[in-house]
N, CA, C and O atoms as CSV, one atom per row, in Angstrom:
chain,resi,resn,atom,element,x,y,z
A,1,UNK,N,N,136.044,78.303,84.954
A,1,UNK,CA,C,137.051,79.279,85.323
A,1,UNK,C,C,136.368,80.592,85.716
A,1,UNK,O,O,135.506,81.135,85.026
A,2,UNK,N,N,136.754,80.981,86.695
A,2,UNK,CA,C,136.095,82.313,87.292
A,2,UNK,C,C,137.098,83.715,86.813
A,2,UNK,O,O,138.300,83.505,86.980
A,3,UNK,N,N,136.902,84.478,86.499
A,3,UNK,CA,C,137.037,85.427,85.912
A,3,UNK,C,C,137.263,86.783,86.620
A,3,UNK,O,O,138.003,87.705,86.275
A,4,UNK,N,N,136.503,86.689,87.624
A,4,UNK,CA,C,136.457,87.781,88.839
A,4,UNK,C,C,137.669,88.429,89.447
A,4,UNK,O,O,137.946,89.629,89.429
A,5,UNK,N,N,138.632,87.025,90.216
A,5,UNK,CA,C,139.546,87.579,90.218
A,5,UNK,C,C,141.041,88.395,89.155
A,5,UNK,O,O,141.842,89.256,89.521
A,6,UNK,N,N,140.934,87.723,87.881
A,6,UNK,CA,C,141.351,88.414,86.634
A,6,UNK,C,C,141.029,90.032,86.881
A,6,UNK,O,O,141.922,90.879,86.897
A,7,UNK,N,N,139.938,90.261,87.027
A,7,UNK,CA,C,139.564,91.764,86.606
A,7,UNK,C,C,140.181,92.349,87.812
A,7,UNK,O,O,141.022,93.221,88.028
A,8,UNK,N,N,139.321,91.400,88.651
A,8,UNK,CA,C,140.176,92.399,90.321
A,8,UNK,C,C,141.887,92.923,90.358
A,8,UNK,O,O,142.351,94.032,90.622
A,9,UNK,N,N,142.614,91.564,89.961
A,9,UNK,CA,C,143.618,92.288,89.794
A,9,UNK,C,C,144.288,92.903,88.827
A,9,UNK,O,O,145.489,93.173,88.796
A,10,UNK,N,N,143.239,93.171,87.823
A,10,UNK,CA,C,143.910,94.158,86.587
A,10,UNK,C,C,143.189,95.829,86.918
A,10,UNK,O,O,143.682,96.841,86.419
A,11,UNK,N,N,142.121,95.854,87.719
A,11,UNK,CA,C,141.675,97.355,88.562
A,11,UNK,C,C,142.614,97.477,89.670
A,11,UNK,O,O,142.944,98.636,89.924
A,12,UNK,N,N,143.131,96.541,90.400
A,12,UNK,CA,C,143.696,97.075,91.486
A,12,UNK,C,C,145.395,97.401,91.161
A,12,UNK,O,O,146.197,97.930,91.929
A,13,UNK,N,N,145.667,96.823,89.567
A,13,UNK,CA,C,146.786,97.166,89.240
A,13,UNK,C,C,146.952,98.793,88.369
A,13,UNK,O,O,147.996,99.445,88.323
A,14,UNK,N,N,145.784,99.138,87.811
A,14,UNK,CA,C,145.671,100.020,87.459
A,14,UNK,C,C,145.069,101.361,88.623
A,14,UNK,O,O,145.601,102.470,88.661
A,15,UNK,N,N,144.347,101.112,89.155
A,15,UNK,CA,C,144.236,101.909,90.776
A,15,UNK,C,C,145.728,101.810,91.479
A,15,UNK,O,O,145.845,102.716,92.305
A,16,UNK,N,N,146.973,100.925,91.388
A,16,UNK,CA,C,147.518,101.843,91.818
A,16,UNK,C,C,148.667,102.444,91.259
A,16,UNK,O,O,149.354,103.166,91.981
A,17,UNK,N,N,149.122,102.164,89.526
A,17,UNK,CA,C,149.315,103.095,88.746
A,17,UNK,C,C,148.568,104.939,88.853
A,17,UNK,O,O,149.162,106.002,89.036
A,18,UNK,N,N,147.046,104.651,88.645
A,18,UNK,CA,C,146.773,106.038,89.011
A,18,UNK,C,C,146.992,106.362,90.242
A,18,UNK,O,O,147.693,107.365,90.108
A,19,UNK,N,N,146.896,106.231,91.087
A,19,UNK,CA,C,147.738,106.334,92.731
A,19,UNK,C,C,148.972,107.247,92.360
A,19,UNK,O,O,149.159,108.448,92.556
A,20,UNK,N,N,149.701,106.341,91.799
A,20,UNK,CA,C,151.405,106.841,91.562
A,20,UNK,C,C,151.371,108.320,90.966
A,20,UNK,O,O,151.912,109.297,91.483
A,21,UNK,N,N,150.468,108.300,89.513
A,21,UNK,CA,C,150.514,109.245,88.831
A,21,UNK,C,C,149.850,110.526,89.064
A,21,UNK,O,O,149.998,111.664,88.620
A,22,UNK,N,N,148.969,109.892,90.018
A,22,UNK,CA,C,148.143,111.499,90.720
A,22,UNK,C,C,149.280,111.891,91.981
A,22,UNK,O,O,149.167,113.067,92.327
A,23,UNK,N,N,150.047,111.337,92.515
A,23,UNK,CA,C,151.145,112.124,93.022
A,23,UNK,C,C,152.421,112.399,93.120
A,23,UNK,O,O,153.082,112.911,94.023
A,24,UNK,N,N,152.828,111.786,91.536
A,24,UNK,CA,C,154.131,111.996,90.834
A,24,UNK,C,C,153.328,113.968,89.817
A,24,UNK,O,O,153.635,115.147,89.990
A,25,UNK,N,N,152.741,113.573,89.279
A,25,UNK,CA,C,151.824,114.867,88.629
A,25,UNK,C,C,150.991,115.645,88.953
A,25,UNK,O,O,150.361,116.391,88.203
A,26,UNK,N,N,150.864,115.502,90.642
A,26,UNK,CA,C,150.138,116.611,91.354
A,26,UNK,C,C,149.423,117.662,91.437
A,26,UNK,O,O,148.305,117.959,91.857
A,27,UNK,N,N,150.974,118.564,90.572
A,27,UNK,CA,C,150.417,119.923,90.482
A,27,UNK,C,C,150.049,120.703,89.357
A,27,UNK,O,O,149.853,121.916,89.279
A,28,UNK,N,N,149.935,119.084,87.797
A,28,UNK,CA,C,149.117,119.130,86.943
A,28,UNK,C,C,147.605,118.910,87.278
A,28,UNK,O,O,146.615,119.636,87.201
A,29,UNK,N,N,147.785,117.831,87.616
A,29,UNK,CA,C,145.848,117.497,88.484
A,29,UNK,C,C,144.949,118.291,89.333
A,29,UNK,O,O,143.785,118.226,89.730
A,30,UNK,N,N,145.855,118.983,89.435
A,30,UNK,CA,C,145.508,120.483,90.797
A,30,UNK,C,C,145.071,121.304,89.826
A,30,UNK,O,O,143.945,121.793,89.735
A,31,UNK,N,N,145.997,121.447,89.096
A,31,UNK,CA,C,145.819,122.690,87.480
A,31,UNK,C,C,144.457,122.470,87.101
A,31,UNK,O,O,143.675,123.413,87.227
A,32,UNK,N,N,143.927,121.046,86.522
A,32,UNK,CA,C,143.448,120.494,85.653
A,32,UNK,C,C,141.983,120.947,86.858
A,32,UNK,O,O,141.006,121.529,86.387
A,33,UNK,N,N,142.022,120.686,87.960
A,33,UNK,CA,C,140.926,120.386,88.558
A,33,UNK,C,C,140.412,121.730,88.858
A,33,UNK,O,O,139.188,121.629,88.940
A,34,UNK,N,N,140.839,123.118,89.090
A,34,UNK,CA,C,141.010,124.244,89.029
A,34,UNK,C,C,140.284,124.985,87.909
A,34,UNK,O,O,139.377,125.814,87.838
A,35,UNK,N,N,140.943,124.439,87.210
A,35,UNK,CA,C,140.376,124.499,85.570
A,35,UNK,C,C,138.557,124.425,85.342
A,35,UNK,O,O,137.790,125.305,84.953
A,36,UNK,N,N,138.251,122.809,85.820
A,36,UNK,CA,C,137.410,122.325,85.997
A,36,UNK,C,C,136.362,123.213,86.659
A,36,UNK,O,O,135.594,124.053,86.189
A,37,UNK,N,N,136.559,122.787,87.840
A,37,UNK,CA,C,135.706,123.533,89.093
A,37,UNK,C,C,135.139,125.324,88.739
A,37,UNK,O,O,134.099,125.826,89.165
A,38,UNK,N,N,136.087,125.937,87.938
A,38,UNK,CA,C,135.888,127.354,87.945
A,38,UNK,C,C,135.032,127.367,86.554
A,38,UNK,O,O,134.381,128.411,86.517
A,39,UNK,N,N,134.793,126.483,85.287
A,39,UNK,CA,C,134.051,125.710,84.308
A,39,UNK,C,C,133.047,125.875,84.694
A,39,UNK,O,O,132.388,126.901,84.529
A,40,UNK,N,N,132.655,124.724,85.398
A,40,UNK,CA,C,131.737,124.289,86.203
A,40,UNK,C,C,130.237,125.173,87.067
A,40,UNK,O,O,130.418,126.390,87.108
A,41,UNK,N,N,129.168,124.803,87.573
A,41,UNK,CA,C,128.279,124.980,87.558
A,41,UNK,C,C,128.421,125.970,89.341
A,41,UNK,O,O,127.889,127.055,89.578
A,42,UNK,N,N,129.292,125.139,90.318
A,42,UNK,CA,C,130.234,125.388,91.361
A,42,UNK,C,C,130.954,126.565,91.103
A,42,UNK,O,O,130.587,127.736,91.197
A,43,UNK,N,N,131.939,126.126,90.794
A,43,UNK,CA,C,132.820,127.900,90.317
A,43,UNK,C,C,131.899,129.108,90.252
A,43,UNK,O,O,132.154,130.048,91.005
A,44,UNK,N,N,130.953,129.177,89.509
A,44,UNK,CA,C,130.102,130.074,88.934
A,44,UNK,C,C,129.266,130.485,90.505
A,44,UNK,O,O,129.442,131.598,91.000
A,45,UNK,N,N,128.543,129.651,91.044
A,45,UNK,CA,C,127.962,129.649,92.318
A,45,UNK,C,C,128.725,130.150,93.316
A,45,UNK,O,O,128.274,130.823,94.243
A,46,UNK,N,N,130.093,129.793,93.138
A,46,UNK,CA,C,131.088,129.873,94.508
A,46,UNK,C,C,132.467,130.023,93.813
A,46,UNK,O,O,133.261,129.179,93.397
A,47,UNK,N,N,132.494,131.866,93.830
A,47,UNK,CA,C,133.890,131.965,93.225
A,47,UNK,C,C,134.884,132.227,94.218
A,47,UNK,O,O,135.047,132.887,95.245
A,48,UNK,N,N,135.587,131.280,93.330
A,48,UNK,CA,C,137.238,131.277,94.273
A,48,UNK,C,C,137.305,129.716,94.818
A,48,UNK,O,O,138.207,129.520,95.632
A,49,UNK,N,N,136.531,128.655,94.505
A,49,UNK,CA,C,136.042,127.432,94.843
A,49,UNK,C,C,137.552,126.832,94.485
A,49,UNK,O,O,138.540,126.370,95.056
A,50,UNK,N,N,137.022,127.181,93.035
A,50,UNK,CA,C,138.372,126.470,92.659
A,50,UNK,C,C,139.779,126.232,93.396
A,50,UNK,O,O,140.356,125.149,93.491
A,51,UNK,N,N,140.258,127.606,93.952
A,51,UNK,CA,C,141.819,127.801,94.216
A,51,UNK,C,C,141.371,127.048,95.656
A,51,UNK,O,O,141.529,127.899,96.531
A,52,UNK,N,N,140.976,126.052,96.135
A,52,UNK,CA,C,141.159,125.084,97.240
A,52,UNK,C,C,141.702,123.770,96.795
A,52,UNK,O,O,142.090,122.876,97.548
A,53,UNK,N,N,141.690,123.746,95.539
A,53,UNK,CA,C,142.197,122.320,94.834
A,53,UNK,C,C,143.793,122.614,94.477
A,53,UNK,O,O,144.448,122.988,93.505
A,54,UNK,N,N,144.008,122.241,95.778
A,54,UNK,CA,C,146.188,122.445,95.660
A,54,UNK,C,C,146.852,121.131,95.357
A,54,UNK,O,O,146.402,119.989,95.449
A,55,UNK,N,N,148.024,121.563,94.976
A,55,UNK,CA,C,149.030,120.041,94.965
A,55,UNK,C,C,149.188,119.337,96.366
A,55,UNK,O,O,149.374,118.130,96.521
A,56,UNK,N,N,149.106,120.079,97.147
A,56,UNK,CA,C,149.382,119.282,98.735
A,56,UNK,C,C,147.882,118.259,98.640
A,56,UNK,O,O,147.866,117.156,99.186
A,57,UNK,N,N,146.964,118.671,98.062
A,57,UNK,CA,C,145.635,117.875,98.875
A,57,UNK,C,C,145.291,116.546,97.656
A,57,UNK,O,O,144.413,115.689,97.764
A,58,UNK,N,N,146.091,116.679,96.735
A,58,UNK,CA,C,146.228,115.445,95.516
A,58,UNK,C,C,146.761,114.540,96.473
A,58,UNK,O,O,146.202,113.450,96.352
A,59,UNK,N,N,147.578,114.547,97.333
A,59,UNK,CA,C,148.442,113.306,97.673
A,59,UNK,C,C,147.790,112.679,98.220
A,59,UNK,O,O,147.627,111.579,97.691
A,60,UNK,N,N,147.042,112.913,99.523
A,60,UNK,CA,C,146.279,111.922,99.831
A,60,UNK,C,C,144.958,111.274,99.062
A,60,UNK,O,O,144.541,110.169,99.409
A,61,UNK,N,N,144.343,112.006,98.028
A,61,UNK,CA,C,143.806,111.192,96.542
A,61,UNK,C,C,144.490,109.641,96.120
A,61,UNK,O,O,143.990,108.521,96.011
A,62,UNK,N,N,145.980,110.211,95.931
A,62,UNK,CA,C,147.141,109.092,95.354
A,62,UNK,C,C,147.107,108.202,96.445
A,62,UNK,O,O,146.698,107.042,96.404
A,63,UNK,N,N,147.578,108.830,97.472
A,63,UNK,CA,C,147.938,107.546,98.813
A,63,UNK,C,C,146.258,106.748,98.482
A,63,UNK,O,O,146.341,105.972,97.531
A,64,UNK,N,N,145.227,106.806,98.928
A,64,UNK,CA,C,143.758,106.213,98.919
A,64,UNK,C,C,143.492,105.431,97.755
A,64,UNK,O,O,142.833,104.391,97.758
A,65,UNK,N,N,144.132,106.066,96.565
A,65,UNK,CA,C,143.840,105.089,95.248
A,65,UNK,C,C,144.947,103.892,95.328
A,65,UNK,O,O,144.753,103.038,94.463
A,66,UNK,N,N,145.757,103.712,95.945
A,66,UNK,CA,C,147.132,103.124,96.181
A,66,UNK,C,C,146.837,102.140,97.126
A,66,UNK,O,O,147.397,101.045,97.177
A,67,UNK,N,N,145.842,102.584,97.970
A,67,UNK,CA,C,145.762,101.517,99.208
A,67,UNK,C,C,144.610,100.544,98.840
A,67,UNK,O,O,144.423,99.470,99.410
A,68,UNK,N,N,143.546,101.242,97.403
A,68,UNK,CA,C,142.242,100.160,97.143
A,68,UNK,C,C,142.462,99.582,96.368
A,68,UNK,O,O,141.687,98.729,95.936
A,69,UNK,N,N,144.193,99.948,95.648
A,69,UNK,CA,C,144.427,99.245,94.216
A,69,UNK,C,C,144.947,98.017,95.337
A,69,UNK,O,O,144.578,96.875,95.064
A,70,UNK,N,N,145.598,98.166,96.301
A,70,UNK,CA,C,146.363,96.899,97.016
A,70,UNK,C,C,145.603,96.157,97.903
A,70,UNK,O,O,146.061,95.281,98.637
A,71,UNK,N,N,144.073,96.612,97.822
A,71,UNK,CA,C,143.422,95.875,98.677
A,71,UNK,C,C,142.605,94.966,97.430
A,71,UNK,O,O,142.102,93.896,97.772
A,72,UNK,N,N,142.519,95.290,96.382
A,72,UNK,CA,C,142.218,94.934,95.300
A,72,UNK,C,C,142.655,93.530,94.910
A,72,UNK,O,O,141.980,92.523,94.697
A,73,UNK,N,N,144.176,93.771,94.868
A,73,UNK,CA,C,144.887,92.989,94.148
A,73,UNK,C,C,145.196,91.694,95.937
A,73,UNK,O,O,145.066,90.478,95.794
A,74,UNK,N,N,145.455,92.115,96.920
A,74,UNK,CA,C,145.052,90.964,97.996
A,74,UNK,C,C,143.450,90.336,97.690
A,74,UNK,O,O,143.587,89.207,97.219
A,75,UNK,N,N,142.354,90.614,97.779
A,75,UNK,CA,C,141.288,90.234,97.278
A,75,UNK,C,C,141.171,89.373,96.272
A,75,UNK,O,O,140.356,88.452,96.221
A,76,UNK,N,N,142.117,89.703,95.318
A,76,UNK,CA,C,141.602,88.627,93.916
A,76,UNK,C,C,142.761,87.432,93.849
A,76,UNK,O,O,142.604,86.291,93.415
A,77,UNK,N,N,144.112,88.093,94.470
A,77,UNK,CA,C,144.621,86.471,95.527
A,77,UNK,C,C,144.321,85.719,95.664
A,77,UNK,O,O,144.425,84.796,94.856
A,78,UNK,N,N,143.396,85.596,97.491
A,78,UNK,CA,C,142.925,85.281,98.088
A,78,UNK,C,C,141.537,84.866,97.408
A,78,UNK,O,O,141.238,83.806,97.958
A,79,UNK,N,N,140.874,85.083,96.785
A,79,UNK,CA,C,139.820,84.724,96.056
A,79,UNK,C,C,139.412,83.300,95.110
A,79,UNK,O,O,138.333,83.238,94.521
C-alpha cells in the first residue's frame, strides 16, 4: 500500500483550509505580519517595511494556497 497519496491529500486538504483562513482573517494576518516584520531584523534596517503588509495583498496568499491545496488533492487522485 502506498501511502503517498494519503499524505498528498491530507496537505492539499489542509493548504486549502489555510487558503480559506488567510482570507476569511486577512486583516488579522496583515496585523500579525506587521507585527513581525517591524520585530524583525528588516523592520529595523528598513523602517516603515512593515506597513506594506495590507489586508488587500493576503488575498492573493489565500487564492495561491487554495489553488496548490487543489492541485494537491487532483495529484494524489490521480496517483
Amino acid at each position: 500500500m502506498n501511502i503517498e497519496p494519503i499524505v498528498m491529500l491530507i496537505a492539499g486538504c489542509g493548504s486549502i483550509a489555510a487558503g480559506f483562513a488567510i482570507v476569511l482573517f486577512r486583516s488579522e494576518f496583515a496585523a500579525r505580519n506587521k507585527k513581525n516584520i517591524e520585530a524583525s531584523i528588516v523592520g529595523k534596517l528598513f523602517p516603515g517595511f512593515g506597513e506594506r503588509s495590507t489586508p488587500g495583498k493576503m488575498i492573493p496568499v489565500g487564492v495561491i494556497s487554495v489553488i496548490v491545496g487543489i492541485t494537491l488533492i487532483v495529484r494524489s487522485i490521480s496517483a
